[in-house]
C-alpha positions in Angstrom: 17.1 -4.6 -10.9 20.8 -4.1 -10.6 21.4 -7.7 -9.4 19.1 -9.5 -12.1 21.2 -7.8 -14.3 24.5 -8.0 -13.1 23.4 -11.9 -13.3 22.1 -11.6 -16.9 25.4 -10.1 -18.0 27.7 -12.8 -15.8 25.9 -15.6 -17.6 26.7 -13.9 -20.6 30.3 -14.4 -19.8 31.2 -10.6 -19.9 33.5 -9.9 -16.8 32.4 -8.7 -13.5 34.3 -5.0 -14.0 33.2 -4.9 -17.8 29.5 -5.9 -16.7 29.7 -3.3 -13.9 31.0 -0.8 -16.2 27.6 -1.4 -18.5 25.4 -0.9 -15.7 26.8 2.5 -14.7 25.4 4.4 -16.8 21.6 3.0 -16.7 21.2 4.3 -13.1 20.2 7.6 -11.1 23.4 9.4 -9.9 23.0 8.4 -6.6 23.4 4.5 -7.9 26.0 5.1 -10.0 28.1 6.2 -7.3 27.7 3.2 -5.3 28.6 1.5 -8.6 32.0 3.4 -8.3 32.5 2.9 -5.5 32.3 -0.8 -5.8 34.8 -0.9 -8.6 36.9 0.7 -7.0 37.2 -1.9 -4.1 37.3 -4.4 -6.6 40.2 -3.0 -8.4 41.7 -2.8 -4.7 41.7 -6.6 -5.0 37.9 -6.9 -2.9 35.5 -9.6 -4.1 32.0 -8.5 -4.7 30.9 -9.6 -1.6 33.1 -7.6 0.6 32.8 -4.6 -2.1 28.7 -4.9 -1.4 29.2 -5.4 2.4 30.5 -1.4 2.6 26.9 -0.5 1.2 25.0 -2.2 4.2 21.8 0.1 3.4 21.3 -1.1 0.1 22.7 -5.3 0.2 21.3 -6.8 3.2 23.3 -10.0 5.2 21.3 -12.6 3.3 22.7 -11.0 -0.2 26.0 -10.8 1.2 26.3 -14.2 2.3 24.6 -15.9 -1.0 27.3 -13.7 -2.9 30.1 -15.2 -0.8 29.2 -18.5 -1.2 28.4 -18.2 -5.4 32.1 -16.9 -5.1 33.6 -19.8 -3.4 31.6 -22.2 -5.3 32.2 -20.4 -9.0 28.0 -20.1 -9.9 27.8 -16.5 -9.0 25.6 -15.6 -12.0 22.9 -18.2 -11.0 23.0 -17.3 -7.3 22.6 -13.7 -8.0 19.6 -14.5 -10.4 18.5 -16.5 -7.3 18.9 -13.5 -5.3 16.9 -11.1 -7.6 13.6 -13.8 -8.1 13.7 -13.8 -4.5 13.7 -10.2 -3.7 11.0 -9.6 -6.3 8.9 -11.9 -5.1 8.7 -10.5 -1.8 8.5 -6.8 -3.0 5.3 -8.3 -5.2 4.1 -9.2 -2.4 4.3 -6.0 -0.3 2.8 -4.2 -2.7 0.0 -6.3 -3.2 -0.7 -5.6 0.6 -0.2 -1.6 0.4 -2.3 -1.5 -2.7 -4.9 -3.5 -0.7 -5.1 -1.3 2.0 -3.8 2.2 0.4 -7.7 2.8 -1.6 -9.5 2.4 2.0 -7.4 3.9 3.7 -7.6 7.0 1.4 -11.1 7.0 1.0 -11.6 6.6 5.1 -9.1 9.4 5.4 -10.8 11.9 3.2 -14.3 11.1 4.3 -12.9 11.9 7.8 -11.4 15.2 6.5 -14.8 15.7 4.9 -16.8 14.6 8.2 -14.6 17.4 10.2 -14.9 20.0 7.9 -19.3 19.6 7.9 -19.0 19.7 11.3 -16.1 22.7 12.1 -18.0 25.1 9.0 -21.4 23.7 8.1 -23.1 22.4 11.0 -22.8 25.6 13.1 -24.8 27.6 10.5 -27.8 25.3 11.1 -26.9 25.6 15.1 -28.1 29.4 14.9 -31.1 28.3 12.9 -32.4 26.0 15.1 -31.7 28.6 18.1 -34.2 31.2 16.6 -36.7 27.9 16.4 -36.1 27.6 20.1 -37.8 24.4 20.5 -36.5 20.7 21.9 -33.7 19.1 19.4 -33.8 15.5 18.6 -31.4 13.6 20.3 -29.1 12.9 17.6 -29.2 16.4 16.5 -27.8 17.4 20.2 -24.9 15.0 19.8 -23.5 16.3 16.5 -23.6 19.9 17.4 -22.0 19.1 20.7 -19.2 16.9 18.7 -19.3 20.3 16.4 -18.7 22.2 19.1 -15.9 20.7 20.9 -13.9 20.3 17.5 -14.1 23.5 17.1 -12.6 24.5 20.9 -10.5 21.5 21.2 -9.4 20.5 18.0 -6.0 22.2 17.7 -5.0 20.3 21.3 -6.9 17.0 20.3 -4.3 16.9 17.3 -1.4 18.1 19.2 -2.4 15.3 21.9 -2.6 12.7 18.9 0.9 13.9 17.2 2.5 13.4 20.7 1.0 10.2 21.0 2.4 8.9 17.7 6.0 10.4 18.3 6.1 9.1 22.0 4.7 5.6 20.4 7.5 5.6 17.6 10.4 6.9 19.8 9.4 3.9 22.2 9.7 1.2 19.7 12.7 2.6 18.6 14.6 2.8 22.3 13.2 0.0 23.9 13.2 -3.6 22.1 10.6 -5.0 24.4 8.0 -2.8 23.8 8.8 -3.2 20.1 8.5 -7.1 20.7 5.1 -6.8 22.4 3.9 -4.6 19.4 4.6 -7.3 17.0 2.8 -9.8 19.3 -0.1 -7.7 19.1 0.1 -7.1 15.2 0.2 -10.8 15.1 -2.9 -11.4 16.8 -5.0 -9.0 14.7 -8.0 -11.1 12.6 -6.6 -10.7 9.3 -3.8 -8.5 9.2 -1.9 -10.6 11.7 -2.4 -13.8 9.5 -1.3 -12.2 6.4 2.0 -11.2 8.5 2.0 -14.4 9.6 2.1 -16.5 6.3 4.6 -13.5 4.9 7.0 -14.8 7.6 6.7 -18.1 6.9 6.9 -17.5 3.4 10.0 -15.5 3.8 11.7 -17.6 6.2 11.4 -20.5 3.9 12.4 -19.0 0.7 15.4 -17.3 2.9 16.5 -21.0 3.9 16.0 -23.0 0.4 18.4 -20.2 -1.0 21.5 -20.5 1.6 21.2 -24.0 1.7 21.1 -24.0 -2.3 24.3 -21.9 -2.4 25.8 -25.0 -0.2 25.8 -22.8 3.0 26.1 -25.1 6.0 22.3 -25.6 7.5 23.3 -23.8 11.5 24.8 -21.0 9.2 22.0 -20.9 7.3 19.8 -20.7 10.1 21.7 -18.1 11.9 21.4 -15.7 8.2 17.7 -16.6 8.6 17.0 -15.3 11.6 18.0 -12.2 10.8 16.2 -11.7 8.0 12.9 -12.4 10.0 11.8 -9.3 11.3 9.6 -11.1 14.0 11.5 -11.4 17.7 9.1 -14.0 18.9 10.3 -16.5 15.2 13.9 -15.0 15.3 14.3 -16.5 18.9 12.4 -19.8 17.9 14.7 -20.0 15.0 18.1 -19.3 17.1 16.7 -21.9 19.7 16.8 -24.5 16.5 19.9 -24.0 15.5 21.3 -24.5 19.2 19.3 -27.9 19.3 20.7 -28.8 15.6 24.0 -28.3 16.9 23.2 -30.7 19.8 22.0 -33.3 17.0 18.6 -32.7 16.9 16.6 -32.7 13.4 15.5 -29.0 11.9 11.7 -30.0 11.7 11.5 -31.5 15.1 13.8 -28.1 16.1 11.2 -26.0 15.0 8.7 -28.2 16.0 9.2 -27.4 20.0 8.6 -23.8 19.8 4.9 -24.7 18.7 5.3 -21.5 16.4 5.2 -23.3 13.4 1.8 -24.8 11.9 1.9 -28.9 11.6 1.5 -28.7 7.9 5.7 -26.4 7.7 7.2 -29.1 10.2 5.5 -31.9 8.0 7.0 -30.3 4.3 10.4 -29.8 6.1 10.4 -33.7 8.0 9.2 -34.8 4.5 12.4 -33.1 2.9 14.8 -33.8 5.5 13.7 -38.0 5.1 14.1 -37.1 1.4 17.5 -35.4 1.2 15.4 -32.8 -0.7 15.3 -30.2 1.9 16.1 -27.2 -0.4 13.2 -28.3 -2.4 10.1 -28.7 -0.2 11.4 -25.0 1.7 10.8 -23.5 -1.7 7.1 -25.6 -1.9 6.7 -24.2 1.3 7.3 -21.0 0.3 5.1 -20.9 -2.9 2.1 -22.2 -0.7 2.2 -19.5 1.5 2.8 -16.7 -1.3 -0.2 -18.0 -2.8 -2.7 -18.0 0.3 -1.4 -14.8 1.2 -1.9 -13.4 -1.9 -5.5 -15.3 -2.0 -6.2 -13.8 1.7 -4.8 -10.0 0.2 -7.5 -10.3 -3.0 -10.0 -11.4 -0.7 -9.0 -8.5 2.0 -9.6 -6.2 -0.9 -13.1 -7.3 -2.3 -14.2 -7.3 1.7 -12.9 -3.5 2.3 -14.7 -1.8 -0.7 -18.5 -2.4 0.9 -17.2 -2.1 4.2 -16.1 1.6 3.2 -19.3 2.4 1.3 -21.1 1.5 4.6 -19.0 3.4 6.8 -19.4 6.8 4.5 -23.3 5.6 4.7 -23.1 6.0 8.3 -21.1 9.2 8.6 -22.8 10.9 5.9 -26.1 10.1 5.9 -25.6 10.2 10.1 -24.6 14.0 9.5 -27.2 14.7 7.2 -30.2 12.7 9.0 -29.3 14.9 12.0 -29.1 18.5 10.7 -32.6 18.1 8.9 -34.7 16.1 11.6 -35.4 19.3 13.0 -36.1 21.2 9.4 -38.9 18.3 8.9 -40.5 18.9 12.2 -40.4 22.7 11.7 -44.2 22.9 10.7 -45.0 21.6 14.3 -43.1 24.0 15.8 -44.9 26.5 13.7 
């Protein structure tokens, strides 16, 4: 929001320390002493880039590059508006995926809170009732009170196990890269997850490229921004191999066409564009197409999970309740 409009204002022709001075006072605290700050280094003879480059946690590289090169080519106002359309299209798109999976994964997570607290409080009282029948217990019947039981004992250390198993699991991604790398593998291999994360990075990588190489940044710079932006080891080394090979004299789609990463259809857009001499162009197509079939694959996703869910309560539910009253129906026998 602050960049679209910082742009909004710069095409306006209002000066870059008048329009920071407007948007000061539109933000949280927090923001507006970033603003300050910025100004400051500004008025300490900075440019914008170098003023945003202090506040790495909040202007990534690709901004910061962009910036630079709207500076040194005087359309600053169009490259930030750039910049923004960019960002918000890939924040739509994230949110369409945690809004896809945030309702099942809610409902999942209270029916399992639900599941375990039949089982922990209700399903012992019919334990002593079926006692004082003292007759054979169907099978099932057997299995949820023994499940019952053990939560009850070994709850407390099955979560601690669990919680240690997540910290060790986080703390290892964080402390050794290559354990991180083969986690992303396997992410990338899962049925529909992994090729919704897949079409995201191509997506992204694209829309990253069309961007630098529209702000007239050199194509083996622009690549080297790229990769950075792709949080994807197994692409970011693909992509760093191209741009070795480019520098050799090789072409960008048959670059990216060795690492076999890439589907035919990417290398054909960008071979198409590079023949062309509208390379900046067909990324962006490329980009679109794959914002569009993820957000087809996302909708889709979505319609899938909600009967899926209804059939998995079905089953716990109905499980639970099928097995405490098997034995309440066959009561009159046992009379």
């Amino acid at each position: 929001m602050f960049i679209q409009e910082l742009a909004v204002l710069l095409k306006a022709n209002i000066p870059l320390m008048t329009a920071l001075e407007l948007l000061q006072s539109q933000y949280p605290l927090k923001i507006q002493k970033i603003i300050i700050a910025i100004k400051k280094n500004i008025s300490d003879g900075l440019t914008l880039s170098q003023a945003l480059k202090k506040h790495p946690k909040y202007f990534d590289d690709l901004t910061i590059h962009i910036i630079k090169a709207g500076e040194a080519s005087a359309a600053l106002p169009q490259i930030l508006g750039n910049i923004a359309g960019y960002q918000e299209k890939i924040a739509l798109l994230k949110t369409r995926l945690k809004k896809a999976l945030f309702y099942p994964l809610t409902v999942l997570f209270i029916a399992m809170i639900i599941t375990i607290g039949l089982l922990v409080f209700i399903v012992p009282q019919f334990e002593s009732l079926f006692e004082s029948m003292g007759a054979q217990l169907p099978l099932v019947t057997r299995i949820v009170l023994s499940l019952a039981g053990f939560i009850k004992t070994k709850g407390l250390l099955l979560i601690t196990i669990i919680f240690l198993l997540i910290l060790i699991l986080f703390l290892t991604k964080k402390y050794f890269p290559k354990f991180s790398e083969i986690l992303s593998y396997l992410f990338l291999s899962l049925p529909i997850l992994g090729k919704i994360y897949q079409k995201i990075l191509f997506s992204r990588f694209s829309h990253t490229l069309a961007i630098l190489l529209n702000a007239r940044i050199p194509l083996t710079e622009a690549l080297k921004i790229s990769s950075n932006i792709i949080s994807h080891q197994k692409y970011e080394k693909s992509i760093i191999q191209a741009r070795e090979d480019i520098i050799k004299g090789d072409g960008l789609s048959h670059a990216l066409g060795k690492s076999q990463l890439f589907p035919l259809i990417f290398i054909q857009f960008i071979h198409i564009g590079e023949q062309s001499g509208n390379l900046s162009d067909m990324l962006t197509k490329l980009a679109e197409r794959y914002e569009t079939e993820s957000d087809h694959i996302i909708q889709t996703l979505t319609l899938l999970l909600e009967p899926a869910i209804m059939l998995i309560l079905g089953i716990l539910i109905g499980g639970l309740v099928i097995a405490m009253y098997l034995p309440v129906f066959e009561l009159g026998k046992i009379v």
